[in-house]
DSSP file (Angstrom, degrees, kcal/mol; ACC not computed):
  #  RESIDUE AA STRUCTURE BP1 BP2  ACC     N-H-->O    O-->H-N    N-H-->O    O-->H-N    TCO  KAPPA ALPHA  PHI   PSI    X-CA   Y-CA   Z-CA
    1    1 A X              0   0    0      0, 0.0     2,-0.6     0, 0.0     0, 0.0   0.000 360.0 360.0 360.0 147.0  153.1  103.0  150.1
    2    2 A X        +     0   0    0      2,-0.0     2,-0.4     0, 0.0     0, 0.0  -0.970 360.0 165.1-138.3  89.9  151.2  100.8  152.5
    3    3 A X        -     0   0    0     -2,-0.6     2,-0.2     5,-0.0     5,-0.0  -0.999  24.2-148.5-124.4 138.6  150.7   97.2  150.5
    4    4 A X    >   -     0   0    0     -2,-0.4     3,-2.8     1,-0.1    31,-0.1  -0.681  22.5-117.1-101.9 166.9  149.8   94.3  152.1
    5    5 A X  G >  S+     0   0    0     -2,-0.2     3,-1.9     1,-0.2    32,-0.3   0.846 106.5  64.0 -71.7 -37.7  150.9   91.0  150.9
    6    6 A X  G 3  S+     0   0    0      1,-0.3    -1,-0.2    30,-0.2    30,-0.1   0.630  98.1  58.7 -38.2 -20.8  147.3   89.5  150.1
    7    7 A X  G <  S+     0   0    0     -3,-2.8     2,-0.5     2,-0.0    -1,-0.3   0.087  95.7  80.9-101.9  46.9  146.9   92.2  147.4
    8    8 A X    <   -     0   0    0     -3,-1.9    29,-1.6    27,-0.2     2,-0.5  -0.986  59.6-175.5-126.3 124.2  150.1   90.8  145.7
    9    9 A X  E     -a   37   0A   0     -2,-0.5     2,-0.3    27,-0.1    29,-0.2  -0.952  12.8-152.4-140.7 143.3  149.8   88.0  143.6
   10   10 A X  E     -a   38   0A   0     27,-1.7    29,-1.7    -2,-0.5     2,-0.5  -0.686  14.0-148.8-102.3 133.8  152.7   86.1  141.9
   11   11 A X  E     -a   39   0A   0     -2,-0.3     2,-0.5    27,-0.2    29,-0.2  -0.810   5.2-145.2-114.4 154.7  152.1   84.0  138.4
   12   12 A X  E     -a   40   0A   0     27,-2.2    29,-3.4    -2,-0.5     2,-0.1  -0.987  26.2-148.1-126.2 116.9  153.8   80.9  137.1
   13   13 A X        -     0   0    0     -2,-0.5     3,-0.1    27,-0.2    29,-0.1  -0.188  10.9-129.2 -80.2 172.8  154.0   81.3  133.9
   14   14 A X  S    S+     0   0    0     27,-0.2    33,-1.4     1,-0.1    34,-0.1   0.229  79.7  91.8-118.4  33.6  153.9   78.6  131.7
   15   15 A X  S    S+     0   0    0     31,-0.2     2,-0.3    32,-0.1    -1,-0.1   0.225  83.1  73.9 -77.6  19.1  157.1   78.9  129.0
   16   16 A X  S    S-     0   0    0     -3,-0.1     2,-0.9     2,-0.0    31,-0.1  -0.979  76.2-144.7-144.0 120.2  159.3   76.6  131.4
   17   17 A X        -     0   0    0     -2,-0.3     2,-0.5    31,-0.0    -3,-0.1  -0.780  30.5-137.9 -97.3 130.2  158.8   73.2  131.8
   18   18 A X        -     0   0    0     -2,-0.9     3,-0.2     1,-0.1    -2,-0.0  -0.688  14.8-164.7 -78.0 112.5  159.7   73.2  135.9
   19   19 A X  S    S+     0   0    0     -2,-0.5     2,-0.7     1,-0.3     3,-0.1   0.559  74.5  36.9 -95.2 -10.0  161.7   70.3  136.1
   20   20 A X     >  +     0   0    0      1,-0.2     4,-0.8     2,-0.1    -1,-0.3  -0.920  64.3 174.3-144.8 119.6  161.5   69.8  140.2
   21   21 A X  H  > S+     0   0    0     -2,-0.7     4,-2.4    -3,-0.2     3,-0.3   0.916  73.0  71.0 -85.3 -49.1  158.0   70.8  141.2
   22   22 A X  H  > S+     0   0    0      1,-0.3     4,-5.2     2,-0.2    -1,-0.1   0.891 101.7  40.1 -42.1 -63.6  158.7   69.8  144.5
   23   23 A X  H  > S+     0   0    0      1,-0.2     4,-1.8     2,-0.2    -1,-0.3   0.951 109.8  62.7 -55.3 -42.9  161.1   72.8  145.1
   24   24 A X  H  X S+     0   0    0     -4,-0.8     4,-1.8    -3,-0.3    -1,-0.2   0.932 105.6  46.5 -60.3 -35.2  158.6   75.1  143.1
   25   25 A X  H  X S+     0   0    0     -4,-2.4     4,-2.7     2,-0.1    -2,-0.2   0.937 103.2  63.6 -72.6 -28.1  155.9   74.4  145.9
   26   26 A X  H  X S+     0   0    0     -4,-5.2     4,-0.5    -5,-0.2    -2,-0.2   0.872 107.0  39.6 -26.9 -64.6  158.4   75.0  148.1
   27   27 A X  H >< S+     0   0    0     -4,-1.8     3,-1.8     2,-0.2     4,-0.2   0.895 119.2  44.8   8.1 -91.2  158.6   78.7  146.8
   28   28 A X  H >X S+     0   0    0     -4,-1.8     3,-3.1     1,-0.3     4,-1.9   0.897 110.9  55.2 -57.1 -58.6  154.9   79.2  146.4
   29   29 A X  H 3X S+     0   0    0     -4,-2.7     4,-2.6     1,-0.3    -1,-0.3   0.783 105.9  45.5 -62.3 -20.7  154.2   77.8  149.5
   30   30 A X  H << S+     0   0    0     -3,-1.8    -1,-0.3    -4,-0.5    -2,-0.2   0.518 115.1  50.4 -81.4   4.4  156.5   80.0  151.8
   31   31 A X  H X>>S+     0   0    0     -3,-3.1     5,-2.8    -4,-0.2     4,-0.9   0.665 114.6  44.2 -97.6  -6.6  155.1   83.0  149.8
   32   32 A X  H 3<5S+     0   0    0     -4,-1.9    -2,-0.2     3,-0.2     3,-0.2   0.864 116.1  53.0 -94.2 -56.5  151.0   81.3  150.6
   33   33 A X  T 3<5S+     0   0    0     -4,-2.6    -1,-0.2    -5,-0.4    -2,-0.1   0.506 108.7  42.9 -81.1   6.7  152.5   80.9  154.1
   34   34 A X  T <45S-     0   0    0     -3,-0.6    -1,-0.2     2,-0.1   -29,-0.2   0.511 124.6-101.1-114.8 -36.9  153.6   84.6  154.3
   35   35 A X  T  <5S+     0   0    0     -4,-0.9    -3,-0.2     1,-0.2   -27,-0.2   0.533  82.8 128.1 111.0  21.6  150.1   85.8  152.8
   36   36 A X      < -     0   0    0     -5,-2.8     2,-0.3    -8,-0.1    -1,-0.2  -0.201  46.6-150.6 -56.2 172.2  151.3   86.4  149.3
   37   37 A X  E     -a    9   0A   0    -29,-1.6   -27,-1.7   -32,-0.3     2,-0.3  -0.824   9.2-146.4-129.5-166.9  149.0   84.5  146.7
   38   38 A X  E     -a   10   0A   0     -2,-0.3    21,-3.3   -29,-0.2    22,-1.4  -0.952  12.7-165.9-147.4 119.3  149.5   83.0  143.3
   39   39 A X  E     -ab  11  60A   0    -29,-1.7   -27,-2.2    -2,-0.3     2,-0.8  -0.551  18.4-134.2-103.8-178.7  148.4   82.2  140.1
   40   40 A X  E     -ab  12  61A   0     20,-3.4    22,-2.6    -2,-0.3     2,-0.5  -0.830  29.5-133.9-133.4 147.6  149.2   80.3  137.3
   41   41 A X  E     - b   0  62A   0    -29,-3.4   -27,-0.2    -2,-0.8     7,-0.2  -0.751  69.0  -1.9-114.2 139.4  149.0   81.8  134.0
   42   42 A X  E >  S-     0   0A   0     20,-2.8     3,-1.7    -2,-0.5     6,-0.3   0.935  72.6-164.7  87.6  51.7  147.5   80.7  130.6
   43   43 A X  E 3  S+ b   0  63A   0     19,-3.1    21,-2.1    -3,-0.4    -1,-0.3  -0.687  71.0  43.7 -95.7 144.8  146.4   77.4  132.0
   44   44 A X  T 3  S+     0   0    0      4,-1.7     2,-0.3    -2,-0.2    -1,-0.2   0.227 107.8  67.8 101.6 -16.9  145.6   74.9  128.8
   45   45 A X  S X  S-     0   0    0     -3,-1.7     3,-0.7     3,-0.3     2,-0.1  -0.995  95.6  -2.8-151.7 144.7  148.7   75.9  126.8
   46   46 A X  T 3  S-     0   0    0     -2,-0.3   -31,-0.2     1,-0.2    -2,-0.1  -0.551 125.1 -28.0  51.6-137.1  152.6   75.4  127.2
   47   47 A X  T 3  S+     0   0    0    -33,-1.4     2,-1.3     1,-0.2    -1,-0.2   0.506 116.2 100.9-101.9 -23.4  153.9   73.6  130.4
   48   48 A X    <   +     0   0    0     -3,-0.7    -4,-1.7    -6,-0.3    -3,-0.3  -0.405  54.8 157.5 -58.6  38.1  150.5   75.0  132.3
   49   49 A X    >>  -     0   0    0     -2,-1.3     4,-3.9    -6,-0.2     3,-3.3  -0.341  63.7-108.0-103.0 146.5  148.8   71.9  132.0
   50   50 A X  H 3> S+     0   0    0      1,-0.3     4,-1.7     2,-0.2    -1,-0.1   0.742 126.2  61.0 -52.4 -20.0  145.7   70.5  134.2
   51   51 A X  H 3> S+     0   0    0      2,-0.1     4,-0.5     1,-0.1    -1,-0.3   0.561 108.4  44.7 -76.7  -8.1  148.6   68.0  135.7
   52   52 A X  H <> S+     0   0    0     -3,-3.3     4,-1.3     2,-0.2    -2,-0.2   0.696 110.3  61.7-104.7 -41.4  150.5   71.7  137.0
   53   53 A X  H  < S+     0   0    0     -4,-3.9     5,-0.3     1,-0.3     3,-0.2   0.963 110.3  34.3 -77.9 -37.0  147.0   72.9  138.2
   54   54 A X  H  < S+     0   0    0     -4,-1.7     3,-0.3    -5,-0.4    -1,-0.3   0.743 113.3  54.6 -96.5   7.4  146.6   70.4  140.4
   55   55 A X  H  < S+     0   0    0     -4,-0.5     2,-0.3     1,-0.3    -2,-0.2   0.627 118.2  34.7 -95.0   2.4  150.0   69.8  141.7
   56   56 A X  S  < S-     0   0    0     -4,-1.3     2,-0.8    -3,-0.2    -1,-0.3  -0.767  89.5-149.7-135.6  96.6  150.5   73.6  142.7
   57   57 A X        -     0   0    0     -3,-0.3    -3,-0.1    -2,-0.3    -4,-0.1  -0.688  21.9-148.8-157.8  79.5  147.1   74.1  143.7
   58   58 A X        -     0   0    0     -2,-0.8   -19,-0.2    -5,-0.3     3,-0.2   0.066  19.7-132.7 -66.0-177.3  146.9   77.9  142.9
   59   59 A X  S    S+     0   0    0    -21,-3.3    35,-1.1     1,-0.4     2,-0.4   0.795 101.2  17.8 -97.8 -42.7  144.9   80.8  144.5
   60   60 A X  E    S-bc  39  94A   0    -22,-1.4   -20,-3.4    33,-0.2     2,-0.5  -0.982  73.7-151.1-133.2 141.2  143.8   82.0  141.2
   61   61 A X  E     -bc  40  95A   0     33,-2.1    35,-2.6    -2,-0.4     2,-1.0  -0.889  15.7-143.2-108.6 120.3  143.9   79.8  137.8
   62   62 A X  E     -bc  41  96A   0    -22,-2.6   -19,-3.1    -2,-0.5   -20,-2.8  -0.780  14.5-140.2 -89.9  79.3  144.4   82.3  134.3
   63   63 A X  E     -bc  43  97A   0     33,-1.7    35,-0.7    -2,-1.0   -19,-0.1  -0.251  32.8-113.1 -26.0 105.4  142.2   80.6  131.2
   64   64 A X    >>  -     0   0    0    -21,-2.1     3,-1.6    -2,-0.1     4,-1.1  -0.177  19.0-110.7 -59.3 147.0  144.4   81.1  128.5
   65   65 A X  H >> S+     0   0    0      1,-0.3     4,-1.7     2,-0.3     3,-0.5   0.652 110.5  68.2 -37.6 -38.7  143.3   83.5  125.6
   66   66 A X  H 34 S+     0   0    0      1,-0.3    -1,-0.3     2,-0.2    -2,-0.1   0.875 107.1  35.8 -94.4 -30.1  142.9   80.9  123.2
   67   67 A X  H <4 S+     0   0    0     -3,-1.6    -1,-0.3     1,-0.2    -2,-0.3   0.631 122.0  43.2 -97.0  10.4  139.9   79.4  124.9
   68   68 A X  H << S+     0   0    0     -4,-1.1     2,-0.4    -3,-0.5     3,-0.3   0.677  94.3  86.2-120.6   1.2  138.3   82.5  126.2
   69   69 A X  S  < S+     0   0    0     -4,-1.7    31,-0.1     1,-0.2    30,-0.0  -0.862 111.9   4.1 -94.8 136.8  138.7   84.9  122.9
   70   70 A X  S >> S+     0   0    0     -2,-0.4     3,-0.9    29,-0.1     4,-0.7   0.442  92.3 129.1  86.4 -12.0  136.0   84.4  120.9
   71   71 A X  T 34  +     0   0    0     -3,-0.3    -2,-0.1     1,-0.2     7,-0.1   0.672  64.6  69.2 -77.0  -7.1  133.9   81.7  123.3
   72   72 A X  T 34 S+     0   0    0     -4,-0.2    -1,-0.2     1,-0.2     3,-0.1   0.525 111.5  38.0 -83.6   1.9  130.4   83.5  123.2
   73   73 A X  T <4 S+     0   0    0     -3,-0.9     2,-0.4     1,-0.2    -2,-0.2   0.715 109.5  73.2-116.7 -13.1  130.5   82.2  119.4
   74   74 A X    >X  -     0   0    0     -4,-0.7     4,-1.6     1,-0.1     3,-1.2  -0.874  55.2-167.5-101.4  94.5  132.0   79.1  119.9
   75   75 A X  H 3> S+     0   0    0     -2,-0.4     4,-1.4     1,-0.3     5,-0.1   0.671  94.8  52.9 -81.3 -13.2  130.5   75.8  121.5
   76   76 A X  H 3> S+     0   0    0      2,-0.2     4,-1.1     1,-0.2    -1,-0.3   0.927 104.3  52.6 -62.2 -55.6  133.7   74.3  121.8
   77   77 A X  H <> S+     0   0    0     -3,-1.2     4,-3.2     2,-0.2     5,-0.3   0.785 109.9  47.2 -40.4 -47.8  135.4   77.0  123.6
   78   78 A X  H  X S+     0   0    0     -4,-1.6     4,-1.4     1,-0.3     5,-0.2   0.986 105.0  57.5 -86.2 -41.2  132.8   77.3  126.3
   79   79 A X  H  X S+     0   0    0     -4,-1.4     4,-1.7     2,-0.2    -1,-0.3   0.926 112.3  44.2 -38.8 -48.9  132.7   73.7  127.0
   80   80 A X  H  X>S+     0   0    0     -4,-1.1     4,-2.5     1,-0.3     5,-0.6   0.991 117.5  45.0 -72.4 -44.7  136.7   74.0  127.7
   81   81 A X  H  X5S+     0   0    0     -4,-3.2     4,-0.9     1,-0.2    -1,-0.3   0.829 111.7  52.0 -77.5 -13.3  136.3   77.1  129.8
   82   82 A X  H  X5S+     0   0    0     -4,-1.4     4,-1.3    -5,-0.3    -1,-0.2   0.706 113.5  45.1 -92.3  -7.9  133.2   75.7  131.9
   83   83 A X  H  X5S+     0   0    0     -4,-1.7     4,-1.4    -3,-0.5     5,-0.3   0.869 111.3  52.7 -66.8 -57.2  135.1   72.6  132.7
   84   84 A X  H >X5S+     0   0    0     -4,-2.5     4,-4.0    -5,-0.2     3,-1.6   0.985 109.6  48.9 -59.7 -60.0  137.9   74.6  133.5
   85   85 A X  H 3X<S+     0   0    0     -4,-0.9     4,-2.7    -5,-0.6     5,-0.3   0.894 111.1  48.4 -29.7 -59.7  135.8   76.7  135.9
   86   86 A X  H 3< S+     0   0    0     -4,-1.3    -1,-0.3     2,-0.2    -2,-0.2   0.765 107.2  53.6 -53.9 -35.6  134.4   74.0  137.6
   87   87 A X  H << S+     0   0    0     -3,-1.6    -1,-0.2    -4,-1.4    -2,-0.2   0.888 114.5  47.0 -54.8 -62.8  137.8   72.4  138.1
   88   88 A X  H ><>S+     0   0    0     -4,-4.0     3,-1.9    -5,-0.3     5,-1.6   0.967 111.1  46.9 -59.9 -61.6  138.9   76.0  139.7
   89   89 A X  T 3<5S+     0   0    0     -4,-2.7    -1,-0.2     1,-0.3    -2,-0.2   0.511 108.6  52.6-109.4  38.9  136.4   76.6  141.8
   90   90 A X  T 3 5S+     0   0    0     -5,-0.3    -1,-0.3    -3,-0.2    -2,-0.2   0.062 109.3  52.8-112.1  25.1  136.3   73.0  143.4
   91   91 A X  T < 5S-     0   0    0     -3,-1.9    -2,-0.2    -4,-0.2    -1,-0.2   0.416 124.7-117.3-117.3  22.4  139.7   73.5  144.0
   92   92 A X  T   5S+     0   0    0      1,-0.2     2,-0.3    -3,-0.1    -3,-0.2   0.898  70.6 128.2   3.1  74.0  138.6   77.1  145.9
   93   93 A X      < -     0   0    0     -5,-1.6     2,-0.3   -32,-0.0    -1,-0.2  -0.510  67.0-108.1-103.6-149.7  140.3   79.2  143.6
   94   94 A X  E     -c   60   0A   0    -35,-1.1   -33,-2.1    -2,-0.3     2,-0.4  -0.993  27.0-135.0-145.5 129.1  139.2   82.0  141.7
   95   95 A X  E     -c   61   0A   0     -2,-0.3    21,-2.3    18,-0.2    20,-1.3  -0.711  19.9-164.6 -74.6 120.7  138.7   81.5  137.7
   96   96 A X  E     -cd  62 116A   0    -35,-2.6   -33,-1.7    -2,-0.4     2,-0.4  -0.990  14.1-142.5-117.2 134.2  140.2   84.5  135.8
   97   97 A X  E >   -cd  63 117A   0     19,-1.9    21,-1.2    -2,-0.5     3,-0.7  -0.842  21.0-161.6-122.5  62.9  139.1   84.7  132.3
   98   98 A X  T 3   +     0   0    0    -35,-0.7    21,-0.1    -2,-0.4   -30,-0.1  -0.283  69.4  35.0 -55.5 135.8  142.6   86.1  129.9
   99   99 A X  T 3   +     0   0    0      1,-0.2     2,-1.2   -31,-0.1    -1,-0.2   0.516  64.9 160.3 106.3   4.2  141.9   87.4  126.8
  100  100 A X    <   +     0   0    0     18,-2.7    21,-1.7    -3,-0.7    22,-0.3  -0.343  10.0 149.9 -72.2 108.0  138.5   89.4  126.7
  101  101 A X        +     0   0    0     -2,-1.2    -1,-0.2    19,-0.2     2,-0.1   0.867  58.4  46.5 -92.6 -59.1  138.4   91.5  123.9
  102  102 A X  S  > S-     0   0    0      1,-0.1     4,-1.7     2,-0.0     3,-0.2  -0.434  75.1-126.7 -78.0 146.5  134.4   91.8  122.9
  103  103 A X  H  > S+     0   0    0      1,-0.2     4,-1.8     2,-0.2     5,-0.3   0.779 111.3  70.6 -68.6 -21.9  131.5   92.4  125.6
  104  104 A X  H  > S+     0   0    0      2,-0.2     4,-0.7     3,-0.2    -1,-0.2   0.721 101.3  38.0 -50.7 -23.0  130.1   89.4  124.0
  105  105 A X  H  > S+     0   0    0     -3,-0.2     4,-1.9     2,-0.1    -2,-0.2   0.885 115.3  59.3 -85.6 -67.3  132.9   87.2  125.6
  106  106 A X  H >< S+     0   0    0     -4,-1.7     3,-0.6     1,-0.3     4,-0.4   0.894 106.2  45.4 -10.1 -95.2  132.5   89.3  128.6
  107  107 A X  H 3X S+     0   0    0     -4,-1.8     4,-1.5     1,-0.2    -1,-0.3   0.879 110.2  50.8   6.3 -96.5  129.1   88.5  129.0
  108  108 A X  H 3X S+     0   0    0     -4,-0.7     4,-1.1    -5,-0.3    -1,-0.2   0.710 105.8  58.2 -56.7 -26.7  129.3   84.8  128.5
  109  109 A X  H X< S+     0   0    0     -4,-1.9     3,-5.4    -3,-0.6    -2,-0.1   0.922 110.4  44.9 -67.3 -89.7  132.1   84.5  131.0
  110  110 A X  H 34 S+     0   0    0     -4,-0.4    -2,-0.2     1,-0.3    -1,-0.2   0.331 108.3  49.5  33.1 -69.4  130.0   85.9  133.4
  111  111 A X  H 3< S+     0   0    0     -4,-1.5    -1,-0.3    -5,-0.4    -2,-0.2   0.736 112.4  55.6 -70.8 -27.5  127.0   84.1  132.6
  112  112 A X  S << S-     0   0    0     -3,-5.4    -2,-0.2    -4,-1.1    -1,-0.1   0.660 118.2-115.4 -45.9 -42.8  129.5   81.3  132.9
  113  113 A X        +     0   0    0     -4,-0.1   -18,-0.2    -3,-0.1    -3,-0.2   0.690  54.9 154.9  88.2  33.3  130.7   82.4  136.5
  114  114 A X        -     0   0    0      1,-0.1   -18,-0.1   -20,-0.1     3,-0.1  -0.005  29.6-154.6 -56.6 178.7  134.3   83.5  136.2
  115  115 A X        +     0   0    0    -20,-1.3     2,-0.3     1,-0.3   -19,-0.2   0.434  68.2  43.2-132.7 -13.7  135.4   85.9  138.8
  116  116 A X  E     -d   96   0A   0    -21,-2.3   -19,-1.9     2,-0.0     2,-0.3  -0.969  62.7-159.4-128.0 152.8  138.1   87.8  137.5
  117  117 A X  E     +d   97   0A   0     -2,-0.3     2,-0.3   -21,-0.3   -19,-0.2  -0.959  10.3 175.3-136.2 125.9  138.7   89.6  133.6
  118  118 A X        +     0   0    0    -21,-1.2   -18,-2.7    -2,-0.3     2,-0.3  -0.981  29.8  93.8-134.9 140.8  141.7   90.5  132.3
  119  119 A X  S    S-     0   0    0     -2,-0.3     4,-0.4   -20,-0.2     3,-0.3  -0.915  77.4 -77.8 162.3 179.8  141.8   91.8  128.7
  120  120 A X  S    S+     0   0    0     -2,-0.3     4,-0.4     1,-0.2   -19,-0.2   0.494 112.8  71.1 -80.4  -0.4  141.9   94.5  126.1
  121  121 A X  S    S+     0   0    0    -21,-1.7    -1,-0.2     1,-0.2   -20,-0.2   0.858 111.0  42.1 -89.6 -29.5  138.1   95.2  126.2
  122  122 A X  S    S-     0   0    0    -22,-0.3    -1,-0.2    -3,-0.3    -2,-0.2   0.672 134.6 -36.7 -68.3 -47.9  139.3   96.5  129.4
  123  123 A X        -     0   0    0     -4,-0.4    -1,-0.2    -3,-0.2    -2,-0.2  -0.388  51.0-132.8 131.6  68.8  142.4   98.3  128.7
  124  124 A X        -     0   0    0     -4,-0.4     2,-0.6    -3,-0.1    -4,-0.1  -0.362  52.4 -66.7 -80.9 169.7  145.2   97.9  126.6
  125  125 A X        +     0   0    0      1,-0.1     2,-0.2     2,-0.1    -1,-0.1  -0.068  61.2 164.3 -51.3 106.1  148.6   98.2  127.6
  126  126 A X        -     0   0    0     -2,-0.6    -1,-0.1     2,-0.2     4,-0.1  -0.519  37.7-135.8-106.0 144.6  149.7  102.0  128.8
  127  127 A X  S    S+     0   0    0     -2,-0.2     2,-0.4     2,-0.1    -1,-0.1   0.875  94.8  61.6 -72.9 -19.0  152.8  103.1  130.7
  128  128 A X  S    S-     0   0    0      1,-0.0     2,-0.3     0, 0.0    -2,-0.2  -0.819  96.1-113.9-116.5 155.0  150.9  105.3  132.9
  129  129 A X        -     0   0    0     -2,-0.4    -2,-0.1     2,-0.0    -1,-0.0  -0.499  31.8-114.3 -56.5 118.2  148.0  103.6  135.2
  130  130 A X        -     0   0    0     -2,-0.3     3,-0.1     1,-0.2    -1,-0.0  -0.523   7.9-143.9 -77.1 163.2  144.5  104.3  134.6
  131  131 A X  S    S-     0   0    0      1,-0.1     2,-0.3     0, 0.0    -1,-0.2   0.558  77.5  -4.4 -58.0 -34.5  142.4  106.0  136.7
  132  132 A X        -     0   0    0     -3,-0.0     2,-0.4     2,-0.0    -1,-0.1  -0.936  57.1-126.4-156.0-170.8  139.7  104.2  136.0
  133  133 A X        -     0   0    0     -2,-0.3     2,-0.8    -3,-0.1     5,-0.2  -0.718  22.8-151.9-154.3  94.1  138.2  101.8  134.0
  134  134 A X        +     0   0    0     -2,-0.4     2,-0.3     4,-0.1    -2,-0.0  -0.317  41.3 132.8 -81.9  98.8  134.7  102.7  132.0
  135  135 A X        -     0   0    0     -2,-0.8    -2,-0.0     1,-0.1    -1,-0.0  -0.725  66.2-121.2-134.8-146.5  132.7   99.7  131.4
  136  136 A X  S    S+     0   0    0     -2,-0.3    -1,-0.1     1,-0.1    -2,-0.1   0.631 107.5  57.6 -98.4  -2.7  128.9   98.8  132.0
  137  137 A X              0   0    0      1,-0.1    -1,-0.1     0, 0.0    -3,-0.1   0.597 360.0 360.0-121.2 -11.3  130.2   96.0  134.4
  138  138 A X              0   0    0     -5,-0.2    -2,-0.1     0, 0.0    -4,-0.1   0.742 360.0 360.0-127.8 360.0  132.0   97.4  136.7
Protein backbone atom coordinates (compact mmCIF):
# COMPACT_ATOMS: atom_id res chain seq x y z
CA UNK A 1 0.00 0.00 0.00
CA UNK A 2 1.56 3.24 -1.24
CA UNK A 3 0.10 6.10 1.40
CA UNK A 4 1.50 9.24 1.61
CA UNK A 5 1.54 11.10 4.76
CA UNK A 6 -0.74 14.20 3.58
CA UNK A 7 -3.63 11.77 3.12
CA UNK A 8 -3.29 10.81 6.97
CA UNK A 9 -4.76 12.96 9.31
CA UNK A 10 -4.50 12.60 13.13
CA UNK A 11 -7.47 14.04 15.62
CA UNK A 12 -7.17 15.42 19.17
CA UNK A 13 -9.90 14.46 20.67
CA UNK A 14 -11.43 16.34 23.17
CA UNK A 15 -12.16 13.85 26.51
CA UNK A 16 -8.66 14.92 27.97
CA UNK A 17 -8.04 18.06 29.38
CA UNK A 18 -4.09 18.30 27.96
CA UNK A 19 -2.50 19.62 30.82
CA UNK A 20 1.02 20.79 29.00
CA UNK A 21 0.01 22.06 25.53
CA UNK A 22 3.28 23.09 24.91
CA UNK A 23 4.53 19.44 24.60
CA UNK A 24 1.20 18.57 22.63
CA UNK A 25 2.33 21.11 19.83
CA UNK A 26 5.43 19.57 20.05
CA UNK A 27 3.83 16.25 18.81
CA UNK A 28 1.55 17.74 16.25
CA UNK A 29 4.06 19.84 15.03
CA UNK A 30 6.85 17.16 14.19
CA UNK A 31 3.93 15.12 12.56
CA UNK A 32 2.91 18.94 10.36
CA UNK A 33 6.66 18.98 9.91
CA UNK A 34 6.74 15.43 8.46
CA UNK A 35 3.60 16.14 6.26
CA UNK A 36 1.13 14.45 8.38
CA UNK A 37 -1.95 16.80 9.19
CA UNK A 38 -4.37 17.14 12.02
CA UNK A 39 -7.54 17.86 13.35
CA UNK A 40 -9.21 18.51 16.29
CA UNK A 41 -12.40 16.82 16.99
CA UNK A 42 -15.83 17.98 18.28
CA UNK A 43 -14.63 21.52 18.68
CA UNK A 44 -17.41 23.45 21.05
CA UNK A 45 -17.73 20.51 23.57
CA UNK A 46 -15.36 18.86 26.23
CA UNK A 47 -11.68 20.22 26.55
CA UNK A 48 -11.99 21.25 22.61
CA UNK A 49 -12.62 24.69 23.27
CA UNK A 50 -12.09 27.85 20.92
CA UNK A 51 -8.95 28.63 23.50
CA UNK A 52 -7.43 24.72 22.07
CA UNK A 53 -8.38 25.92 18.50
CA UNK A 54 -6.27 28.54 18.54
CA UNK A 55 -3.46 27.34 20.46
CA UNK A 56 -2.87 24.19 18.25
CA UNK A 57 -3.82 25.78 15.13
CA UNK A 58 -5.22 22.61 13.32
CA UNK A 59 -5.28 21.69 9.63
CA UNK A 60 -8.86 20.71 9.78
CA UNK A 61 -11.33 21.86 12.80
CA UNK A 62 -14.47 19.00 13.48
CA UNK A 63 -17.93 21.09 14.45
CA UNK A 64 -19.26 18.98 17.03
CA UNK A 65 -22.58 17.10 16.33
CA UNK A 66 -24.51 19.08 18.70
CA UNK A 67 -24.27 22.29 16.64
CA UNK A 68 -24.44 20.83 13.25
CA UNK A 69 -27.46 18.05 13.78
CA UNK A 70 -30.46 19.64 13.28
CA UNK A 71 -28.98 23.37 12.14
CA UNK A 72 -31.05 23.80 8.86
CA UNK A 73 -34.11 24.15 11.51
CA UNK A 74 -32.38 26.01 14.04
CA UNK A 75 -31.27 29.74 14.04
CA UNK A 76 -29.20 29.28 16.89
CA UNK A 77 -27.28 26.47 15.61
CA UNK A 78 -26.25 28.12 12.36
CA UNK A 79 -25.22 31.27 13.98
CA UNK A 80 -22.65 28.91 16.20
CA UNK A 81 -21.55 26.90 13.10
CA UNK A 82 -21.09 30.17 10.78
CA UNK A 83 -18.89 31.80 13.39
CA UNK A 84 -17.17 28.73 13.75
CA UNK A 85 -16.55 28.55 9.96
CA UNK A 86 -15.34 31.85 9.68
CA UNK A 87 -13.02 31.35 12.61
CA UNK A 88 -11.59 28.04 10.61
CA UNK A 89 -11.16 29.35 7.54
CA UNK A 90 -9.30 32.64 8.68
CA UNK A 91 -7.17 30.42 10.40
CA UNK A 92 -6.69 28.41 6.74
CA UNK A 93 -8.12 25.33 7.85
CA UNK A 94 -10.67 23.36 6.47
CA UNK A 95 -14.28 23.32 8.41
CA UNK A 96 -15.59 19.76 8.68
CA UNK A 97 -19.22 19.56 9.57
CA UNK A 98 -19.75 16.08 12.32
CA UNK A 99 -22.96 14.91 12.62
CA UNK A 100 -25.00 15.15 9.30
CA UNK A 101 -27.74 12.96 9.45
CA UNK A 102 -30.65 14.83 7.07
CA UNK A 103 -29.96 16.37 3.49
CA UNK A 104 -31.48 19.31 5.04
CA UNK A 105 -28.40 19.88 7.30
CA UNK A 106 -26.36 18.84 4.39
CA UNK A 107 -27.62 21.44 2.38
CA UNK A 108 -27.35 24.21 4.82
CA UNK A 109 -23.74 23.37 5.58
CA UNK A 110 -23.02 23.81 2.25
CA UNK A 111 -24.81 26.83 1.63
CA UNK A 112 -22.89 27.75 4.73
CA UNK A 113 -19.41 26.84 3.08
CA UNK A 114 -18.06 23.93 5.07
CA UNK A 115 -15.71 21.82 3.19
CA UNK A 116 -15.76 18.52 4.61
CA UNK A 117 -19.09 16.05 5.93
CA UNK A 118 -18.87 13.47 8.07
CA UNK A 119 -22.04 11.68 9.23
CA UNK A 120 -24.67 8.96 9.03
CA UNK A 121 -26.55 10.58 6.06
CA UNK A 122 -23.44 9.37 4.61
CA UNK A 123 -22.74 6.04 5.98
CA UNK A 124 -23.15 4.47 9.10
CA UNK A 125 -20.65 2.56 10.76
CA UNK A 126 -19.66 -0.98 8.80
CA UNK A 127 -16.60 -3.23 9.32
CA UNK A 128 -16.08 -3.60 5.69
CA UNK A 129 -15.30 -0.21 3.61
CA UNK A 130 -17.71 1.00 1.15
CA UNK A 131 -17.11 1.15 -2.22
CA UNK A 132 -18.80 3.98 -2.75
CA UNK A 133 -20.84 6.44 -1.34
CA UNK A 134 -24.52 7.25 -3.26
CA UNK A 135 -25.48 10.72 -2.63
CA UNK A 136 -26.77 13.65 -4.91
CA UNK A 137 -23.64 15.64 -3.69
CA UNK A 138 -20.95 13.90 -4.45
Amino acid sequence: MNIKPEQIVFEVIETEDVQDIEHLKNILNYYRSHGFKYALDDVGVGYNTLNRLLEVEPDVVKLAFEFTNGVSKNEKQKKVAQEMLAITHRMGAQALAEGVETEEDLKCLIEMGYDLFQGYYFAKPNPKPLKEIHSIYV
